[in-house]
CHARMM-style PDB file with segment names, atoms N, HN, CA, C and O in Angstrom:
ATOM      1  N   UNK     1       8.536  92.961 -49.678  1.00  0.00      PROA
ATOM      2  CA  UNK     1       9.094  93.378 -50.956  1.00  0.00      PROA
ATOM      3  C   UNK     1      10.148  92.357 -51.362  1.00  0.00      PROA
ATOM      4  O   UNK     1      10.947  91.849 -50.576  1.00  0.00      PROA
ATOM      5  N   UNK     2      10.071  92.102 -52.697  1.00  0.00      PROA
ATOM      6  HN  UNK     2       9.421  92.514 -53.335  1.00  0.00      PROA
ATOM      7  CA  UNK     2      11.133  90.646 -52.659  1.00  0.00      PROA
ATOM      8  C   UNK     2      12.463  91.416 -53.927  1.00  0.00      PROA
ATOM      9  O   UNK     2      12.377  92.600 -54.253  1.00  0.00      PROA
ATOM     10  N   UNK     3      13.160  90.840 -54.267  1.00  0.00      PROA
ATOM     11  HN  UNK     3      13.230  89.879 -54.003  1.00  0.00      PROA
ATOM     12  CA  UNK     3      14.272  91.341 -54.426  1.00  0.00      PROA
ATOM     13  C   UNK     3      14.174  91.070 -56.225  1.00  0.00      PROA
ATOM     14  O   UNK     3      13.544  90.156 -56.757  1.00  0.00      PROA
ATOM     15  N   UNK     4      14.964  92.113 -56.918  1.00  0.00      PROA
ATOM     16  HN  UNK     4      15.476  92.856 -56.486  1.00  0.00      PROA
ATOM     17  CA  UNK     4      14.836  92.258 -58.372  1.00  0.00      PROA
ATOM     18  C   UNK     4      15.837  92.437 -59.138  1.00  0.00      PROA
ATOM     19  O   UNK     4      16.452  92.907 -58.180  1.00  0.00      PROA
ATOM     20  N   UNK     5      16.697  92.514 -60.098  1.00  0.00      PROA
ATOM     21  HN  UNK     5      16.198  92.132 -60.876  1.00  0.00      PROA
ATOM     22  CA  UNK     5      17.865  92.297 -60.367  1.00  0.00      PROA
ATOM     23  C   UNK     5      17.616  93.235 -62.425  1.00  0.00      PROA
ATOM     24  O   UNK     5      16.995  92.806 -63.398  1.00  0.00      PROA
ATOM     25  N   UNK     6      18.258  94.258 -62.286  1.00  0.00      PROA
ATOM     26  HN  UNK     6      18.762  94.606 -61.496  1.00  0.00      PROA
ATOM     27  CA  UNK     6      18.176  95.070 -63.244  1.00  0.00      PROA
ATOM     28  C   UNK     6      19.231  95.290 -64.099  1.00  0.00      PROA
ATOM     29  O   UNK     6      19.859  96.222 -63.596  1.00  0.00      PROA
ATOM     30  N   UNK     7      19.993  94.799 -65.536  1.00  0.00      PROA
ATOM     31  HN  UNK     7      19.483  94.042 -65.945  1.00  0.00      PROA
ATOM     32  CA  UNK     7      21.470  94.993 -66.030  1.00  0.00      PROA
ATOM     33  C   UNK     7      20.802  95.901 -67.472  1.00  0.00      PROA
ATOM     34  O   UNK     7      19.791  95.449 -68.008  1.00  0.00      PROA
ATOM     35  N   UNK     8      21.446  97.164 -68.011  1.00  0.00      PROA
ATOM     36  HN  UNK     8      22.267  97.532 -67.576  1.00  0.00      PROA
ATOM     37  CA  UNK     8      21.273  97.758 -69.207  1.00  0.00      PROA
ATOM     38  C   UNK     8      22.356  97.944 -69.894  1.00  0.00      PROA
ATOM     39  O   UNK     8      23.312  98.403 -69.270  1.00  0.00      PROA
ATOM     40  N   UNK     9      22.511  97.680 -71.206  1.00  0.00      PROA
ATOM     41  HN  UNK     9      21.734  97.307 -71.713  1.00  0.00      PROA
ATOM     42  CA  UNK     9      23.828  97.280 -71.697  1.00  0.00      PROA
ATOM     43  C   UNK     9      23.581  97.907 -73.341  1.00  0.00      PROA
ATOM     44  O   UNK     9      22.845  97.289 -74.111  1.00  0.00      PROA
ATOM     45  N   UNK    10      24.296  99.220 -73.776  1.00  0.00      PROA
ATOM     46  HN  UNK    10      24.894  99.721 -73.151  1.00  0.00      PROA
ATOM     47  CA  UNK    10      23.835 100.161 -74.374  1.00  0.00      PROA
ATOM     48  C   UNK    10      24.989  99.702 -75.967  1.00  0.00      PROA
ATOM     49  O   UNK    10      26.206  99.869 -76.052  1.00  0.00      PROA
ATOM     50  N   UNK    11      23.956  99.063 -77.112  1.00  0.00      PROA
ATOM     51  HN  UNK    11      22.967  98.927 -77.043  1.00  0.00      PROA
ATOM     52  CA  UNK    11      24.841  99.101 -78.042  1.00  0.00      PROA
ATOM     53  C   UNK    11      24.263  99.979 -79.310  1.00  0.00      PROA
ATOM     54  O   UNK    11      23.203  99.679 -79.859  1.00  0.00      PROA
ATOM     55  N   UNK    12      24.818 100.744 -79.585  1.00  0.00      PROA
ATOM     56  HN  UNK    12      25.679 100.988 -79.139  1.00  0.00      PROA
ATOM     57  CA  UNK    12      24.636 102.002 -80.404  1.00  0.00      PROA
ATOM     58  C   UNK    12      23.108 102.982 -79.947  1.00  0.00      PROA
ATOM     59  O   UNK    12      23.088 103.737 -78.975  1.00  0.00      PROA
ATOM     60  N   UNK    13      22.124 102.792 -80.718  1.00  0.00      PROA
ATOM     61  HN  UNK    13      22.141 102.178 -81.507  1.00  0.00      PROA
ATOM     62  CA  UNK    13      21.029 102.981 -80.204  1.00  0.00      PROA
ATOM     63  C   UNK    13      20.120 102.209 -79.729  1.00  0.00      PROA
ATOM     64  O   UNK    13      19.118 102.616 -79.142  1.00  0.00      PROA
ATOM     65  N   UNK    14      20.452 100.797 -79.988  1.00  0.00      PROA
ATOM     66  HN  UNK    14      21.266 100.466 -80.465  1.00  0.00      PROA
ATOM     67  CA  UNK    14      19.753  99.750 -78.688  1.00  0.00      PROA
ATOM     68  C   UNK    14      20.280  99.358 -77.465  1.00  0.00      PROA
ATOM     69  O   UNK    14      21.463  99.151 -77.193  1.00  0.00      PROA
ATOM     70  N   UNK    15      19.094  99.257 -76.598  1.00  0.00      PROA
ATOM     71  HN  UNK    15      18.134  99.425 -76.820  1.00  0.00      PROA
ATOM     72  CA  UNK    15      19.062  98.883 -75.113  1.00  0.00      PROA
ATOM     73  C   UNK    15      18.880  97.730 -74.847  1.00  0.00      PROA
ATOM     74  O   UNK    15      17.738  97.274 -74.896  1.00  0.00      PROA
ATOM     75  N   UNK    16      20.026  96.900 -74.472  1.00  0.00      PROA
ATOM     76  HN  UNK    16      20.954  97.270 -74.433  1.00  0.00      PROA
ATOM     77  CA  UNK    16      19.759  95.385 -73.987  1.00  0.00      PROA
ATOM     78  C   UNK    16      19.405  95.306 -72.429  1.00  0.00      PROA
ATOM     79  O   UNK    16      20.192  96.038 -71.829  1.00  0.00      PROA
ATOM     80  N   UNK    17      18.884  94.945 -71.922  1.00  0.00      PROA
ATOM     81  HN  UNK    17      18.244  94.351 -72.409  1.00  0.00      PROA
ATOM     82  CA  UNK    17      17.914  94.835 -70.458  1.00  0.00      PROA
ATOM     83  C   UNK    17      17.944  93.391 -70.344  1.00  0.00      PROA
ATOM     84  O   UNK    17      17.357  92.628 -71.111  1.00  0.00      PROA
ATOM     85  N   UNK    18      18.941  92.912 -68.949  1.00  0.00      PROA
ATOM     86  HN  UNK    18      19.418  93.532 -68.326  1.00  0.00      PROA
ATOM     87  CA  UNK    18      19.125  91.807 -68.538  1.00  0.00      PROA
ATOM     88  C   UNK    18      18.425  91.816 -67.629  1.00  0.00      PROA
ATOM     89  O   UNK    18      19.040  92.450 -66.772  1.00  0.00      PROA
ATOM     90  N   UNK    19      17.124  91.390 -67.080  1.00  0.00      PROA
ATOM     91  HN  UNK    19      16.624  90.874 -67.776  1.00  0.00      PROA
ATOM     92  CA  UNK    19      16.494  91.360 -65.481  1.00  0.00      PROA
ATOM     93  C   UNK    19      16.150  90.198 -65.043  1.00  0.00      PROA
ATOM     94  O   UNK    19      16.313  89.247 -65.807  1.00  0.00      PROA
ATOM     95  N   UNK    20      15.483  89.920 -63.458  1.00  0.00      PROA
ATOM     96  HN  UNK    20      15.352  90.692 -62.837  1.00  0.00      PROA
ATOM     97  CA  UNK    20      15.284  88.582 -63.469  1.00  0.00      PROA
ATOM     98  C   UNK    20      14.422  87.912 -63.684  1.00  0.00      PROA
ATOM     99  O   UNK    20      14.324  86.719 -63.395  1.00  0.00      PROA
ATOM    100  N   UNK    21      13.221  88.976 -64.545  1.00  0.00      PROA
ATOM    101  HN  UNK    21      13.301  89.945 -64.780  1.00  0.00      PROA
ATOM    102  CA  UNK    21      12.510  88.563 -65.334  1.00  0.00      PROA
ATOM    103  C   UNK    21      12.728  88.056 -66.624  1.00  0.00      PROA
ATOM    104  O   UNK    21      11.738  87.757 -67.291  1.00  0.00      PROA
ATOM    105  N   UNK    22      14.108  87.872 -67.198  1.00  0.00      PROA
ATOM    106  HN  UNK    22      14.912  88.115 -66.656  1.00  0.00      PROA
ATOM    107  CA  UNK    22      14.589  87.816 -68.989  1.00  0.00      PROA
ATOM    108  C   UNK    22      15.092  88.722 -69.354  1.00  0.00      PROA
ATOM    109  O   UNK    22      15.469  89.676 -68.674  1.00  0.00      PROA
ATOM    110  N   UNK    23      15.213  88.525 -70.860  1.00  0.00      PROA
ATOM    111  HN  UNK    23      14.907  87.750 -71.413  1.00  0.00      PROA
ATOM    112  CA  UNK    23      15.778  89.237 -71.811  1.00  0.00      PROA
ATOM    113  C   UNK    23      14.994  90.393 -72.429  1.00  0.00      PROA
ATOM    114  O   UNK    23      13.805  90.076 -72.450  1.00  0.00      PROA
ATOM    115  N   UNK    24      15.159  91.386 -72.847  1.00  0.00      PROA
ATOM    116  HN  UNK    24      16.125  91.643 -72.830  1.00  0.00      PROA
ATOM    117  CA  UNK    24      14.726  92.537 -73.301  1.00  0.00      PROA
ATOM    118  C   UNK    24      15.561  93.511 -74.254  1.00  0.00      PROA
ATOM    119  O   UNK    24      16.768  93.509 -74.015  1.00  0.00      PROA
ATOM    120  N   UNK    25      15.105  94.402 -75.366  1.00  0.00      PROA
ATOM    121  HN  UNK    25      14.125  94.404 -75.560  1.00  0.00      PROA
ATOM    122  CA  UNK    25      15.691  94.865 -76.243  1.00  0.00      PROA
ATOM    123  C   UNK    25      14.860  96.095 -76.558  1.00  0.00      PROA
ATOM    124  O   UNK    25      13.670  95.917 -76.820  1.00  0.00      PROA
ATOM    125  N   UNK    26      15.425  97.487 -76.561  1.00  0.00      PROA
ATOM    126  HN  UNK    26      16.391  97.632 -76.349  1.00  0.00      PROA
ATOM    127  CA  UNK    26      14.488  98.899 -76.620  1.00  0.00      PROA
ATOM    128  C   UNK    26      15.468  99.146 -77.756  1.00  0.00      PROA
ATOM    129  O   UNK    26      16.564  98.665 -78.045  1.00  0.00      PROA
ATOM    130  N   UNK    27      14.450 100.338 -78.452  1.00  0.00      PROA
ATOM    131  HN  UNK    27      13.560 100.728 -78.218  1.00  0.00      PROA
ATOM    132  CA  UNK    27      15.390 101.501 -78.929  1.00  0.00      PROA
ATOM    133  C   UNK    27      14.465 102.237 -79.151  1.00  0.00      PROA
ATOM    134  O   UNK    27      13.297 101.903 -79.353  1.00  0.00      PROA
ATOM    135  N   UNK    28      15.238 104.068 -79.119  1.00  0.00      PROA
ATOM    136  HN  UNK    28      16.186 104.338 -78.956  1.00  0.00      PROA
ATOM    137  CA  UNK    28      14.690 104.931 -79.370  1.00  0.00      PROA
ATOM    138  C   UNK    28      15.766 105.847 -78.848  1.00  0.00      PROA
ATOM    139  O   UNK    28      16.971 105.593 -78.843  1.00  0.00      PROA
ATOM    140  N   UNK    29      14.812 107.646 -78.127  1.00  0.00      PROA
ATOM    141  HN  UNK    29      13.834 107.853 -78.130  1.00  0.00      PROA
ATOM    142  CA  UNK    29      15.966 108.322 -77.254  1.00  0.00      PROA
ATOM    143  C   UNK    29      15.332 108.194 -76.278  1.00  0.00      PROA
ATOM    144  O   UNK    29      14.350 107.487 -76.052  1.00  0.00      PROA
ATOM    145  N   UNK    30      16.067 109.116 -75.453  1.00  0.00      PROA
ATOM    146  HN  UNK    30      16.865 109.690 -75.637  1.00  0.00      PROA
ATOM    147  CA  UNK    30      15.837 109.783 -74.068  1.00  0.00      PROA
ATOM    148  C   UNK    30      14.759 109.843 -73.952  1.00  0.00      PROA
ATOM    149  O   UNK    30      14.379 110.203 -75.066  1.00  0.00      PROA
ATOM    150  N   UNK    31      13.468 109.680 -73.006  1.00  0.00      PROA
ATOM    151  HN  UNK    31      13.777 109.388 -72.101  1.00  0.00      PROA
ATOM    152  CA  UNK    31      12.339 109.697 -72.515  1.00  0.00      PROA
ATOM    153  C   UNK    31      11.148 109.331 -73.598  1.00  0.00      PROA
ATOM    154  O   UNK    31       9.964 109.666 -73.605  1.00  0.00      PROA
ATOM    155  N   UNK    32      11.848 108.587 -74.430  1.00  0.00      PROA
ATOM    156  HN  UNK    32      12.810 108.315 -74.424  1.00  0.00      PROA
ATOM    157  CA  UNK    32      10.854 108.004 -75.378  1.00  0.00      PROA
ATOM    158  C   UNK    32      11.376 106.398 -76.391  1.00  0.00      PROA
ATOM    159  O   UNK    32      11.848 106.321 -77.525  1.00  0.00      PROA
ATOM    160  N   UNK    33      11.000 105.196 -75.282  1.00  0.00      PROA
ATOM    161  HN  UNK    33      10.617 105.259 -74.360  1.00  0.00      PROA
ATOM    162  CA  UNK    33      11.759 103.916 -76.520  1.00  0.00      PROA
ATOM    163  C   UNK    33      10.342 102.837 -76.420  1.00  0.00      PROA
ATOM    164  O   UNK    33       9.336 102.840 -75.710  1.00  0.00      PROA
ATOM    165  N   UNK    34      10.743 102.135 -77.286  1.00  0.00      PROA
ATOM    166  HN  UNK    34      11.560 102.133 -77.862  1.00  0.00      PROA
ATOM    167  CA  UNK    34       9.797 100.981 -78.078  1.00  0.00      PROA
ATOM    168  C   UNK    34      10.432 100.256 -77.544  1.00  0.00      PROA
ATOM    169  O   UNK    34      11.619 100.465 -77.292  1.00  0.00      PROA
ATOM    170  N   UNK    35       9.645  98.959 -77.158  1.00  0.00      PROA
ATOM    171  HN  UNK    35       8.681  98.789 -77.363  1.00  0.00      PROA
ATOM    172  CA  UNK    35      11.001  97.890 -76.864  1.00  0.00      PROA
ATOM    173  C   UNK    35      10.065  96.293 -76.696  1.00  0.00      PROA
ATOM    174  O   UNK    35       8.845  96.170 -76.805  1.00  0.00      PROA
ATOM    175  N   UNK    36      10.904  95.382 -76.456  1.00  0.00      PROA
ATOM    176  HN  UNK    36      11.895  95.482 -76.368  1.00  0.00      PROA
ATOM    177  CA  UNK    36      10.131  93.817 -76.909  1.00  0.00      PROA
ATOM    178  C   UNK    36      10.780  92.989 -75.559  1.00  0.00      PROA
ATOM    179  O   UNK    36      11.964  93.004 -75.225  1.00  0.00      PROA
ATOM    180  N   UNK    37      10.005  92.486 -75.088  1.00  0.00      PROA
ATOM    181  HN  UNK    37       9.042  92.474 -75.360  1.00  0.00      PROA
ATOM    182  CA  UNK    37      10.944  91.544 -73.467  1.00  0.00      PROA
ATOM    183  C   UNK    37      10.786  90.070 -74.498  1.00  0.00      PROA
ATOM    184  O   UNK    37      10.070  89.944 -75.491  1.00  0.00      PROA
ATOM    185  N   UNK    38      11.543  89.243 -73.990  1.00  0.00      PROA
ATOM    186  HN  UNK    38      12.125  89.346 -73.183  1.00  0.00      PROA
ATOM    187  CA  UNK    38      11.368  88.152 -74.353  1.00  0.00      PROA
ATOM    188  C   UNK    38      10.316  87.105 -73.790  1.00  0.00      PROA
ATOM    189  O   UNK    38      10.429  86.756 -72.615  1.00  0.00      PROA
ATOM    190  N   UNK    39       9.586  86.734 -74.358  1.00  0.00      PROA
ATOM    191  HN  UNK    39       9.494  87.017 -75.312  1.00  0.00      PROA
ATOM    192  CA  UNK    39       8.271  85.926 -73.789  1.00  0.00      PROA
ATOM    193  C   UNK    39       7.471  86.536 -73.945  1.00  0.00      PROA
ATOM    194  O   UNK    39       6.422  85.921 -74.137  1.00  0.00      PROA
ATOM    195  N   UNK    40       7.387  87.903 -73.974  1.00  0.00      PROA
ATOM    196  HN  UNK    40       8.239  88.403 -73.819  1.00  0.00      PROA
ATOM    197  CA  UNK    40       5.731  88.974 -73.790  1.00  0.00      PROA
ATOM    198  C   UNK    40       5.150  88.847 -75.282  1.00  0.00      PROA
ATOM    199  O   UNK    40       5.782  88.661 -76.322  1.00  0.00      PROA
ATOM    200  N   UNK    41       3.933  88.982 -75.113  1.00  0.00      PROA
ATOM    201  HN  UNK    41       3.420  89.133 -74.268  1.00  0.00      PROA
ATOM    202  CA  UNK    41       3.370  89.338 -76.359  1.00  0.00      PROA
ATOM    203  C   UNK    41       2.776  90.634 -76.586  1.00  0.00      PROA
ATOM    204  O   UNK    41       1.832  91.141 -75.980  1.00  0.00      PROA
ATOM    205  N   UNK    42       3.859  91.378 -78.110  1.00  0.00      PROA
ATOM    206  HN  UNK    42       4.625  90.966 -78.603  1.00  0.00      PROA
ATOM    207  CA  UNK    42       3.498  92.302 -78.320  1.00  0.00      PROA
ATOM    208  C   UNK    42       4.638  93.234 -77.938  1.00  0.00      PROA
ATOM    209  O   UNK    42       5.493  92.807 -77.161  1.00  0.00      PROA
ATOM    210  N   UNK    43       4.717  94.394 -78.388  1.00  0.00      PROA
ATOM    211  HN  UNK    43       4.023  94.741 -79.018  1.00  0.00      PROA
ATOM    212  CA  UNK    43       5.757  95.534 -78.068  1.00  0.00      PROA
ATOM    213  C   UNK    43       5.471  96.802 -77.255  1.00  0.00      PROA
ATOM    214  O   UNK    43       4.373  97.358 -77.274  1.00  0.00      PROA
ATOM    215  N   UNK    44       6.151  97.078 -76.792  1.00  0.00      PROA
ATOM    216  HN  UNK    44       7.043  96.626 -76.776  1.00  0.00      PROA
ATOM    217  CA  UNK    44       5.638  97.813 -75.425  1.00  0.00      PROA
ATOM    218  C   UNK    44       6.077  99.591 -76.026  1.00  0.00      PROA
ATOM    219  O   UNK    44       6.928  99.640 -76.914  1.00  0.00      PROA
ATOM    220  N   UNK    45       5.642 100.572 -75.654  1.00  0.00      PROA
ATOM    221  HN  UNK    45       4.951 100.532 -74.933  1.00  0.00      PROA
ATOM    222  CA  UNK    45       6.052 102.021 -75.459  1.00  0.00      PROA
ATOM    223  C   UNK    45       6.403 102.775 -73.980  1.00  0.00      PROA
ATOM    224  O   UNK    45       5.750 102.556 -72.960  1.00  0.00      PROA
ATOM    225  N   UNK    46       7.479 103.643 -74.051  1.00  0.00      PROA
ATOM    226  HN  UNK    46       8.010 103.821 -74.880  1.00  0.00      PROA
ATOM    227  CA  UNK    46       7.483 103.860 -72.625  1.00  0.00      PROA
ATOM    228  C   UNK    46       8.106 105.067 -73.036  1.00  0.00      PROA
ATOM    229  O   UNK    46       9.036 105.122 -73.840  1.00  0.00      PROA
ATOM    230  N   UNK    47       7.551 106.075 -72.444  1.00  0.00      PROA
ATOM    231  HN  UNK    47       6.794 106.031 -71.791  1.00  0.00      PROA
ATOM    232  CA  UNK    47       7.364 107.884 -72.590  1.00  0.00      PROA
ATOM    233  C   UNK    47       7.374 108.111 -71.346  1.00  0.00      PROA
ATOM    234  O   UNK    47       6.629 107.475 -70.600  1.00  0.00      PROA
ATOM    235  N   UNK    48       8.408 109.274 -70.780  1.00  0.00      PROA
ATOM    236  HN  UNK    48       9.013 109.791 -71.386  1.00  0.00      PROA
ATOM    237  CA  UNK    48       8.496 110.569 -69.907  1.00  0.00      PROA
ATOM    238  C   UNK    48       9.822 110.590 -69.410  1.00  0.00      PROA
ATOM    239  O   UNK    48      10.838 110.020 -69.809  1.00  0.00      PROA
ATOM    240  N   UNK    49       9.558 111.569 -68.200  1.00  0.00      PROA
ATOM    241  HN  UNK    49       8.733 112.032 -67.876  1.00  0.00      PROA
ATOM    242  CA  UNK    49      10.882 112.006 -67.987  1.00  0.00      PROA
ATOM    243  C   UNK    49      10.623 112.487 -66.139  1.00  0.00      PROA
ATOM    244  O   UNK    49       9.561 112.807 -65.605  1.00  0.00      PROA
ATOM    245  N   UNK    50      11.553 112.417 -65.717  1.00  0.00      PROA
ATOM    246  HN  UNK    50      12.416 112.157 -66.151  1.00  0.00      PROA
ATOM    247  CA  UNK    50      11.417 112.928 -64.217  1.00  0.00      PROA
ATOM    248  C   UNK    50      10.018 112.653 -63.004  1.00  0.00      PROA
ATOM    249  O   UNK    50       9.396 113.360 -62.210  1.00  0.00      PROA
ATOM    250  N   UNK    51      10.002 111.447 -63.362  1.00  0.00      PROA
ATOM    251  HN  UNK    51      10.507 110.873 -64.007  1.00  0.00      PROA
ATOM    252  CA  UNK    51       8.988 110.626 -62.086  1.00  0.00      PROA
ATOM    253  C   UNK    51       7.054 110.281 -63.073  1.00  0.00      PROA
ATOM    254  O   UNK    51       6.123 109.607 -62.632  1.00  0.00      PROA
ATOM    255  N   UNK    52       7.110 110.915 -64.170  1.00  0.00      PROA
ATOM    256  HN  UNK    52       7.866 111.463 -64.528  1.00  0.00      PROA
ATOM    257  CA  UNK    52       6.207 110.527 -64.820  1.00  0.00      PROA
ATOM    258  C   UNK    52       6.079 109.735 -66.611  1.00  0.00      PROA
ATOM    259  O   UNK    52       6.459 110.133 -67.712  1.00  0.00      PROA
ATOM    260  N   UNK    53       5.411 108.576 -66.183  1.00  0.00      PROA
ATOM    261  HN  UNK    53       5.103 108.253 -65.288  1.00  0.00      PROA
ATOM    262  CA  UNK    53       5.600 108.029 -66.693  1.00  0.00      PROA
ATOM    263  C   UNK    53       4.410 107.370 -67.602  1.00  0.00      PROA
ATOM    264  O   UNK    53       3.437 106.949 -66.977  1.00  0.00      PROA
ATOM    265  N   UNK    54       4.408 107.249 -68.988  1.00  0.00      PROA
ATOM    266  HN  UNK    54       5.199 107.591 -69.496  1.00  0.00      PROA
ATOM    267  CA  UNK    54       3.503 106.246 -69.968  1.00  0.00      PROA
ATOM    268  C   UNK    54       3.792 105.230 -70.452  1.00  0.00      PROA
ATOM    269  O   UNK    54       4.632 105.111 -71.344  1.00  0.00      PROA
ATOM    270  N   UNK    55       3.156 104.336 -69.955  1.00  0.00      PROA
ATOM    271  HN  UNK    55       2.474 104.433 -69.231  1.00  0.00      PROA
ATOM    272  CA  UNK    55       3.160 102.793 -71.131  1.00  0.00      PROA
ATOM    273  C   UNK    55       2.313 102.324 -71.124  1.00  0.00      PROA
ATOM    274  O   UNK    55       1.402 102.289 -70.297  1.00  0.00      PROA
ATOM    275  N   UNK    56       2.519 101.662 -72.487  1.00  0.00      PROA
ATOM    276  HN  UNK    56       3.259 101.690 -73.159  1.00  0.00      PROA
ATOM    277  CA  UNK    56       1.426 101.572 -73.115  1.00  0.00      PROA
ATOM    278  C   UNK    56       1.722  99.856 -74.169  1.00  0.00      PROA
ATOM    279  O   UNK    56       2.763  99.731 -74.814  1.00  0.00      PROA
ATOM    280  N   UNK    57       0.846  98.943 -74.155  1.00  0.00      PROA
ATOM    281  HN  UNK    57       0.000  99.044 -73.632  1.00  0.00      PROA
ATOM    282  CA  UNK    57       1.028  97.584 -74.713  1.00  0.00      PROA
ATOM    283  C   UNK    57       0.495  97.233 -76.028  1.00  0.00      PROA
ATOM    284  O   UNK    57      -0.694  96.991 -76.236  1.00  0.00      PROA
ATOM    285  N   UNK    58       1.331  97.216 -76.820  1.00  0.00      PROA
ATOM    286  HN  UNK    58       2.297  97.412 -76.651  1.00  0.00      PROA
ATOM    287  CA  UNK    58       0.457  97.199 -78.528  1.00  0.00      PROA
ATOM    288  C   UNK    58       0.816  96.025 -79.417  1.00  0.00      PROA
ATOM    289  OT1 UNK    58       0.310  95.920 -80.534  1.00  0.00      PROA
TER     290      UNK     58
END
């Protein structure tokens, strides 16, 4: 297992996501945000709550 590095940095209703994969930017609420990594193509969805989880690549 190799090692991963996770920072979330909350300005109003967006989510900045520092990892050591890049840059990243969500918004939405609680168990439901849209969000864009830097480099990926396309915008991502990510739905649930308490160990279950949806995403989805659009």
């Amino acid at each position: 297992m190799g090692f991963s590095y996770r920072k979330s940095v909350r300005v109003g209703p967006i989510r900045l996501n520092m990892t050591s994969r890049g840059l990243g930017a969500s918004i939405g609420v609680r168990g439901a945000r849209v969000g864009k990594r830097a480099g990926s193509r396309g915008f991502y969805l990510n739905a649930g709550r308490r160990g279950v989880r949806y995403r989805k690549r659009f």
